[in-house]
C-alpha positions as CSV (number, residue, x, y, z in Angstrom):
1,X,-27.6,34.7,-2.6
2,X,-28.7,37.5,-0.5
3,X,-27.5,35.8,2.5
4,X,-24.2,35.0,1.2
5,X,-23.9,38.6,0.3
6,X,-24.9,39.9,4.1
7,X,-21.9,37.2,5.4
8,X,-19.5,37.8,2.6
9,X,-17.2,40.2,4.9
10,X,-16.7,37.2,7.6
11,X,-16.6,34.4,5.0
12,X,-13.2,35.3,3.2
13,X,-11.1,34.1,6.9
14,X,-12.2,33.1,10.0
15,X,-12.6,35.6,13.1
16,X,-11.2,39.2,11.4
17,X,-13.6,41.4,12.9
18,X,-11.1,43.5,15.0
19,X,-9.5,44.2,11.6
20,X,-12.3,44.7,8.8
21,X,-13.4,47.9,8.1
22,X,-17.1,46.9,8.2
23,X,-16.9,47.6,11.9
24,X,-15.6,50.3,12.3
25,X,-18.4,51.9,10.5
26,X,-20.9,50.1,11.9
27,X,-22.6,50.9,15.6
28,X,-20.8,49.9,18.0
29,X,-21.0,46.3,19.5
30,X,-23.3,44.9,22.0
31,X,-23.1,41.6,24.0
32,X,-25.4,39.2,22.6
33,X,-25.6,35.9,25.1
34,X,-26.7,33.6,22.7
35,X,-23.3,34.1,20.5
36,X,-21.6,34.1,24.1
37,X,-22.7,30.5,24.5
38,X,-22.1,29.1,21.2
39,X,-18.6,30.3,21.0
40,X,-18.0,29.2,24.5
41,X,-19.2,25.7,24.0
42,X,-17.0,25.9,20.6
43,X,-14.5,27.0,22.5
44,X,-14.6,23.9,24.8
45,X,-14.9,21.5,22.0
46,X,-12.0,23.0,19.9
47,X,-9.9,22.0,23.0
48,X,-10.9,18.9,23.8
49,X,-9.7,18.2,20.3
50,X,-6.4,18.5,21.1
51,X,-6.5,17.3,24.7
52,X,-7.2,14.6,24.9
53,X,-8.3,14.1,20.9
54,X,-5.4,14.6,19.2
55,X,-3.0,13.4,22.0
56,X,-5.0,10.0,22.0
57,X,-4.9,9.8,18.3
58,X,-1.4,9.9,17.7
59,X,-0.7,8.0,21.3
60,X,-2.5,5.0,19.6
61,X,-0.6,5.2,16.5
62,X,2.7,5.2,18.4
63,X,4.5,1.9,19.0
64,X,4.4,1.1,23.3
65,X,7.6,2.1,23.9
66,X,7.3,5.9,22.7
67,X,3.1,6.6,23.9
68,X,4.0,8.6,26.7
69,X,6.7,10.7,25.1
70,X,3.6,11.8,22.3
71,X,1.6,12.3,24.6
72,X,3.8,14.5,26.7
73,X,4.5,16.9,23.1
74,X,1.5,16.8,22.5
75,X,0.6,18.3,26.6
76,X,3.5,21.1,26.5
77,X,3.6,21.8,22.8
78,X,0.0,23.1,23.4
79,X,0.6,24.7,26.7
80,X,4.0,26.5,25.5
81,X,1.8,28.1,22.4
82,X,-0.9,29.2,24.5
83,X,1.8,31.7,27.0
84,X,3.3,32.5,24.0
85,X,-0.5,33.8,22.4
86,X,-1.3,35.4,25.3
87,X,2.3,37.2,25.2
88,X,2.9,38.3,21.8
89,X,0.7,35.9,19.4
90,X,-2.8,37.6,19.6
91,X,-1.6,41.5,18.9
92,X,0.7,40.2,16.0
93,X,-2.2,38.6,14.6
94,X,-5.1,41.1,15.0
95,X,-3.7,44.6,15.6
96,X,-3.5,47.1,13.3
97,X,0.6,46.7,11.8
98,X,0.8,49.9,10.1
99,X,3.1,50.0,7.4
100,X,3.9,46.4,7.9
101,X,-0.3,45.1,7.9
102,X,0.0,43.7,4.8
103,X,2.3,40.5,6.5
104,X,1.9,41.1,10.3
105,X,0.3,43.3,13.2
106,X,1.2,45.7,15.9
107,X,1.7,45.9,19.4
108,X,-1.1,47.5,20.6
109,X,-2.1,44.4,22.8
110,X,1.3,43.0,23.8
111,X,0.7,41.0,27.0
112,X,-3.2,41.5,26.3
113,X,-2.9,45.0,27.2
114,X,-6.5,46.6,26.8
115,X,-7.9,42.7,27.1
116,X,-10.7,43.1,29.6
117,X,-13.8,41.4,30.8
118,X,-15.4,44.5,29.6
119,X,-14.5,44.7,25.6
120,X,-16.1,43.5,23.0
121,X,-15.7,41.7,19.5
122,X,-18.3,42.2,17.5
123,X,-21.3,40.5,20.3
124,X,-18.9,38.5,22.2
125,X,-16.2,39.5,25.0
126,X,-12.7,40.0,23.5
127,X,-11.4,37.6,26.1
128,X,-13.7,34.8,24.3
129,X,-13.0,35.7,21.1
130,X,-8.8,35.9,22.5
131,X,-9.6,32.3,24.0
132,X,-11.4,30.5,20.9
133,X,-7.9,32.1,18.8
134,X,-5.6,30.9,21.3
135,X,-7.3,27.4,20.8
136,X,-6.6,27.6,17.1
137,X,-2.9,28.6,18.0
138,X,-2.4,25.6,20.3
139,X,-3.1,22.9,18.2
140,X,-2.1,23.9,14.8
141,X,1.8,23.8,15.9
142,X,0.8,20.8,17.6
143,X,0.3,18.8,14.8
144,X,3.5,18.6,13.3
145,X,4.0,16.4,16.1
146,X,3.4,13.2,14.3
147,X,5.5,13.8,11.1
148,X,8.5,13.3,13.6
149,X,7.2,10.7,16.6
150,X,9.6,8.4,18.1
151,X,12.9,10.1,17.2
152,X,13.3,13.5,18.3
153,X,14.8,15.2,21.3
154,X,11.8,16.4,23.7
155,X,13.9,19.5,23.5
156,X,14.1,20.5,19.8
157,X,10.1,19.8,19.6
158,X,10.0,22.8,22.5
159,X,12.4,25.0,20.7
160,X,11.4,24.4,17.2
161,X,7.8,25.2,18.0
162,X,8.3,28.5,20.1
163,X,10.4,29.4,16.5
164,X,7.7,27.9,14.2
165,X,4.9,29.8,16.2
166,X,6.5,33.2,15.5
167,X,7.9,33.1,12.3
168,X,5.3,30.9,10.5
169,X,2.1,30.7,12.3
170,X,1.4,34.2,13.8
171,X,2.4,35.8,10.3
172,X,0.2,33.5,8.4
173,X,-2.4,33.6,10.9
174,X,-2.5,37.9,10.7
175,X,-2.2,37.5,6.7
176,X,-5.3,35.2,6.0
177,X,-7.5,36.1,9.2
178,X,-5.8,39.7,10.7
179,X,-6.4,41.6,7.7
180,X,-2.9,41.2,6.2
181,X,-2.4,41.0,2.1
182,X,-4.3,37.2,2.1
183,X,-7.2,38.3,3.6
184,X,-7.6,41.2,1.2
185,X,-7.3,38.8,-1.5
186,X,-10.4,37.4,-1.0
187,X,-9.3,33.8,-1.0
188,X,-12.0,31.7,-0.3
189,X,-10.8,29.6,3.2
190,X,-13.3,29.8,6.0
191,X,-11.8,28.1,8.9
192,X,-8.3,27.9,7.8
193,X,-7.0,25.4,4.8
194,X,-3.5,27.1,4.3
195,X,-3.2,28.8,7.8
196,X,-3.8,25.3,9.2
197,X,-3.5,22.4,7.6
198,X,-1.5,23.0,4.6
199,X,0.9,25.0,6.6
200,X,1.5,21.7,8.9
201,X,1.2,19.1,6.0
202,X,4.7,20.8,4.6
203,X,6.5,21.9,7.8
204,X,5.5,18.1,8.8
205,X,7.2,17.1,5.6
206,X,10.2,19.0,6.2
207,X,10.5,17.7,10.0
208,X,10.0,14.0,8.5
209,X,13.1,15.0,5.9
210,X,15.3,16.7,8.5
211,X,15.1,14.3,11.1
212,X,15.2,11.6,8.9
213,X,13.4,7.8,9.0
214,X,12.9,6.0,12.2
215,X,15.5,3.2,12.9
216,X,13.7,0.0,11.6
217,X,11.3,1.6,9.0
218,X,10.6,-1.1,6.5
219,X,12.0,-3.8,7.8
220,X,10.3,-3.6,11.5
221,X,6.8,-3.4,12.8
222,X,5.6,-0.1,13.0
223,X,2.2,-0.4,13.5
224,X,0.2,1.1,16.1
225,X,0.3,-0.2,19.3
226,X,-3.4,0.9,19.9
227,X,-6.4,1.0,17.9
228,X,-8.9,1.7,20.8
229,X,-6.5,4.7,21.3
230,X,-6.7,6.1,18.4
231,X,-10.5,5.5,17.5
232,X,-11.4,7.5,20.8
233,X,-8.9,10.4,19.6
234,X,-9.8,10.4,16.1
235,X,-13.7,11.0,17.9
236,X,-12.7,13.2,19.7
237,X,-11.3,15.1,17.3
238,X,-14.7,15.1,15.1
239,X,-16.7,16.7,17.6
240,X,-14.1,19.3,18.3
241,X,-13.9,19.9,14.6
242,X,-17.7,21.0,14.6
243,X,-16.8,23.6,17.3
244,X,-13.5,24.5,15.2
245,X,-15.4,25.1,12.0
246,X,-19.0,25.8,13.3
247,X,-17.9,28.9,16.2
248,X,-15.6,30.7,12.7
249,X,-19.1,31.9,11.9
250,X,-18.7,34.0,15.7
251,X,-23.2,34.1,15.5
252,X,-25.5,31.2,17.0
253,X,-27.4,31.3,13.5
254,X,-28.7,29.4,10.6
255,X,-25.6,30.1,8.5
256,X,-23.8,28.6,11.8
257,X,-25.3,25.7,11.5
258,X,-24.8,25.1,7.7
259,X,-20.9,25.5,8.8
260,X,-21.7,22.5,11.1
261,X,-23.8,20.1,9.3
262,X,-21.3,20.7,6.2
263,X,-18.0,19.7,8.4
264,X,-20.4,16.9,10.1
265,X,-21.1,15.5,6.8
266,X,-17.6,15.9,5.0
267,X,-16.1,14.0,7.6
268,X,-18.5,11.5,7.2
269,X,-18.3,10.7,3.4
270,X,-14.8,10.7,3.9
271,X,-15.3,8.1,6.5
272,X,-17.0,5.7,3.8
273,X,-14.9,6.7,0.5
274,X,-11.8,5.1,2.3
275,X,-13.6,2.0,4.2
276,X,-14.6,1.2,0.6
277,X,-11.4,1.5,-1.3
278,X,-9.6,-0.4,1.5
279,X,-12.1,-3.1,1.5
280,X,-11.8,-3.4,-2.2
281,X,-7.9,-2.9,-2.8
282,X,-7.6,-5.3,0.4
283,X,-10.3,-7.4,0.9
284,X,-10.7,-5.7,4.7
285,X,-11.8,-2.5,5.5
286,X,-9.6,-1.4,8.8
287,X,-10.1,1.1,12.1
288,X,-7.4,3.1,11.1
289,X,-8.5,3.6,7.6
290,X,-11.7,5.0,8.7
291,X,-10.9,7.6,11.4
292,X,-8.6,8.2,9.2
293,X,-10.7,8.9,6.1
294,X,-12.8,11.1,8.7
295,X,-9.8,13.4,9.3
296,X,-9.2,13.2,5.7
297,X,-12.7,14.6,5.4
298,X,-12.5,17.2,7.9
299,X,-9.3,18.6,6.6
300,X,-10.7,19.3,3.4
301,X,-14.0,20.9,4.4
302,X,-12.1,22.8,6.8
303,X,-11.4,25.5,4.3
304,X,-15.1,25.7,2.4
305,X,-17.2,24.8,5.3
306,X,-18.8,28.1,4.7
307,X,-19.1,28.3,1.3
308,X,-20.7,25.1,0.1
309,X,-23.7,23.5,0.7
310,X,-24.3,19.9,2.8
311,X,-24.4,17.8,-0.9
312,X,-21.3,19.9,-2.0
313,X,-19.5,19.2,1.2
314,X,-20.2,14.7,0.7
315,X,-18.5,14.7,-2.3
316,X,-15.3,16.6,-1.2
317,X,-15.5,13.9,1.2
318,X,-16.0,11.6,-0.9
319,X,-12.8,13.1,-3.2
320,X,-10.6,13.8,-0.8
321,X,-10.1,10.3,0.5
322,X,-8.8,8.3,-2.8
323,X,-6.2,11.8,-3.0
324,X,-4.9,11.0,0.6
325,X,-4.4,7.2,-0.2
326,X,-2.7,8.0,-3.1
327,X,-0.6,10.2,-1.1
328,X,0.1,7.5,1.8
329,X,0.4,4.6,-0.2
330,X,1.9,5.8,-3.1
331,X,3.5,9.4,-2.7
332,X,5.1,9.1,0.6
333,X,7.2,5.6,-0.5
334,X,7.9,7.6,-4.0
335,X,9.8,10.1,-2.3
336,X,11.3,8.1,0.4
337,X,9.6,10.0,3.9
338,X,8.8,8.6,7.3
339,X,6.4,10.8,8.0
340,X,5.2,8.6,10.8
341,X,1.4,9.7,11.3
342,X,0.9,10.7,7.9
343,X,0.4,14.3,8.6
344,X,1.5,15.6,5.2
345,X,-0.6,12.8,3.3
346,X,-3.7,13.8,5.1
347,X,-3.2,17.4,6.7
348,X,-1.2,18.6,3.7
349,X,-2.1,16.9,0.3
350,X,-6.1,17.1,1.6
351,X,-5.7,20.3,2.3
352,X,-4.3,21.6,-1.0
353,X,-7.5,19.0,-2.5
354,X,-9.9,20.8,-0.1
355,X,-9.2,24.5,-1.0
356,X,-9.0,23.8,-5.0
357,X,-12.5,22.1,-4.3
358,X,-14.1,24.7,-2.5
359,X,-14.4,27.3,-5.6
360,X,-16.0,24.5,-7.6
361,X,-18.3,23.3,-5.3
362,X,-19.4,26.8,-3.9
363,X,-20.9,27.2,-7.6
364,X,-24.5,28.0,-6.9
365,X,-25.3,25.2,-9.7
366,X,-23.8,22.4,-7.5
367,X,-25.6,23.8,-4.4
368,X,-22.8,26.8,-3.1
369,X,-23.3,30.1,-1.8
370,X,-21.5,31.9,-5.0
371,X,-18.7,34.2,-5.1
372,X,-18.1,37.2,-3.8
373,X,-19.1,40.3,-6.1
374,X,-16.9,40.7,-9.3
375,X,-16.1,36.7,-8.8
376,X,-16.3,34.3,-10.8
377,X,-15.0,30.3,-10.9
378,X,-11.7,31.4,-12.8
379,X,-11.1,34.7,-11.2
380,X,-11.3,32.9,-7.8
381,X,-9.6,29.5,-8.2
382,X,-6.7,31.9,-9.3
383,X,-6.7,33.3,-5.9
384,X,-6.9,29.7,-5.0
385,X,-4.1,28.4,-6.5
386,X,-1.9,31.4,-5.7
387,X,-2.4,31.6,-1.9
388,X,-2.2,28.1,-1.9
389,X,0.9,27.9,-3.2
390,X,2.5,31.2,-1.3
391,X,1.2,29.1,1.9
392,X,3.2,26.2,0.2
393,X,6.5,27.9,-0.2
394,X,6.6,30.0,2.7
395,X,5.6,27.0,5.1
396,X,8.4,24.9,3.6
397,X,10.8,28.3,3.9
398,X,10.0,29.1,7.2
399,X,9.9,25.7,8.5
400,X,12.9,24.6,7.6
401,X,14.7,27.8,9.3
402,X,12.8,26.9,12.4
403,X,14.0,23.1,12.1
404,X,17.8,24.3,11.7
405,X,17.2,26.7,14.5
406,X,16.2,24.0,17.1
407,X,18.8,21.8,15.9
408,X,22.0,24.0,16.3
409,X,20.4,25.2,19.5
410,X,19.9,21.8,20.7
411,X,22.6,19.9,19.8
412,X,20.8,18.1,16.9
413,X,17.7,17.0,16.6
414,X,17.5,13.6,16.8
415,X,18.1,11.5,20.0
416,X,20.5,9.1,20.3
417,X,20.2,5.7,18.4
418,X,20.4,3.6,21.8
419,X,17.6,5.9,23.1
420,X,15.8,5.6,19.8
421,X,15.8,1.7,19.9
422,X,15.3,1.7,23.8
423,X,11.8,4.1,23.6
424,X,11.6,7.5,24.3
425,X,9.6,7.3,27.2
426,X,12.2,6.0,29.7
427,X,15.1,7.7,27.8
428,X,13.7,11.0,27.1
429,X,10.8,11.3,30.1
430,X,12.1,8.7,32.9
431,X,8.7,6.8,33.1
432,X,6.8,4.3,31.0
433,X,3.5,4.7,28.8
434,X,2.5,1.2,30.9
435,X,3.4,-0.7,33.7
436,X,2.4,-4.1,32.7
């Protein structure tokens, strides 16, 4: 408990240390190399999650016709948000806002003004600690990608995601990590649950609802056009997820480590909880239902990687994956979405399991780190359920704006039917996925 104590300033978010007050009254930073490295190399992993990780994951799961056009979102959607960080994003998110702090930051570092090679956050450069953020930026929007694939105009997924990124991810980002009202809270969500992966889940379901269901759905194939694809994404992805969750702790320590061993494990539990109930609800357990029982895993450890211990963090994997088959096979049919990669099933609904876990399981008695001081399992799965649930409401609000937004702008956002059924990656990009 000591330890837990000593981190409990950085384990509320990820990465606030150019807002939290502990710093300003402590000495000032040095450069420690060893930190340098690790969130370097974290750094490097976090991106080679979304390119080529996530890119290759949902290529696979797209029919032939329409691989190239994911992969191209996937490519510029990440490339757009990073100008856009460097422009506006990172001093909106951790600058001081004044009287507006509480929801978003200041100006102070518009176009990285004051970013140099020579300043420091906490013992890393600020330009590492700008670069590991900007990773985070780039492939949360990203995401959303697969609620819509295969029938959306290349340039409403531009539009709508310069909007989203502003309105929704740089003011949620600044409230749970920048210092904002969240943060203050004290919710427990160490490498970002709502900002993340709850806030995709719903914008993804609003984009599925918006744009409607593919041409075809339920009485054509829609399977994916490439396992092989998608198994090497979905690895992909796991590694970079260490570096996602592992580098929030900003120190090459012990406690770093726990971070990594916890999402290393999580994903794997949830790896086996949904090859098993596969294989016994239908007599073969499948590719796709592993890697995706890993993601389902690594979503939900995402947010209490850092406050539970490695048995704590199997049996939210464990958990989390009969919550996101129910979700898939039962919830998204109920309620009549073609959310065509599942990323509300997965992202969204394991997600909302993941942070509702992470109070029970950081319990001391099932092998947590404990609450912060004055907490205890009520007082903070209240916090849980509220900032859940703000995150909720203001995702679906803010989304749906955004949505509107690129559509009027656009010209609607759906492509034409003929283009739908001929693929979007002659009609929309002028070049196939394959030239067989």
């Amino acid at each position: 408990m000591k330890t837990f104590h000593s981190l409990r300033w950085i384990i509320p978010a990820c990465l606030t240390l150019s807002t939290s007050s502990l710093w300003a009254q402590a000495a000032a930073p040095t450069l420690n190399t060893g930190d340098t490295a690790f969130i370097f190399v974290c750094s490097l992993v976090v991106w080679l999650m979304t390119i080529p990780g996530l890119a290759l994951f949902y290529g696979g799961l797209a029919r032939t016709k329409n691989v190239l056009s994911i992969l191209m979102q996937v490519f510029t959607v990440s490339s757009l948000i990073m100008v856009l960080w460097a422009l506006y994003g990172y001093t909106l998110t951790f600058t001081d806002g004044g009287s507006l702090q509480s929801v978003i930051g200041g100006l102070d570092k518009v176009f990285m003004r004051g970013v140099t090679q020579d300043s420091l956050q906490g013992s890393i450069p600020e330009l590492l600690y700008f670069l590991f953020m900007l990773l985070f930026a780039a492939i949360t929007p990203t995401i959303i990608v697969g609620a819509f694939a295969e029938r959306i105009k290349f340039a409403a997924v531009l539009v709508f995601m310069a909007i989203w990124f502003t309105i929704n991810y740089v003011p949620m980002a600044h409230m749970g990590w920048g210092g904002g009202w969240v943060f203050a809270l004290g919710a427990q969500d160490f490498a970002g649950g709502n900002v993340v992966h709850v806030n995709v889940g719903i914008a993804a379901l609003v984009g599925a609802w918006l744009v409607g269901a593919r041409k075809g759905v339920g009485t054509s194939a829609m399977s994916p056009h490439n396992m092989t694809m998608t198994m090497t994404g979905g690895s992909l992805l796991w590694v970079g997820w260490l570096g996602f969750c592992g580098g929030c702790a900003l120190l090459a320590n012990g406690f770093a480590m726990l971070v990594v061993v916890n999402t290393m494990l999580a994903a794997a539990a949830g790896t086996v909880s949904w090859m098993l109930i596969e294989w016994l609800h239908r007599g073969k357990p499948s590719m796709l239902g592993a890697v995706s029982g890993a993601i389902a895993g690594l979503v939900a450890i995402t947010p209490a990687c850092g406050f539970v211990g490695p048995m704590g963090a199997i049996v939210i994997g464990l958990i989390v994956s009969p919550i996101c088959i129910w979700a898939v096979e039962k919830l998204k049919p109920m309620i009549g979405l073609d959310d065509s990669f599942d990323v509300f099933g997965v992202h969204g609904v394991g997600g909302i399991a993941g942070g509702l876990l992470t109070p029970l399981f950081a319990l001391p008695a099932l092998g947590g780190l404990g609450f912060a001081e004055g907490r205890d399992l009520a007082s903070q799965m209240s916090v849980q359920v509220g900032v859940i649930g703000f995150s909720i409401l203001y995702s679906a609000i803010s989304s749906f704006i955004a949505f509107k937004l690129a559509g009027w702008l656009c010209g609607g956002l759906r492509v034409p039917a003929d283009d739908e059924i001929e693929g979007l990656d002659l009609t929309s990009h002028g070049e196939p996925g394959y030239k067989l």
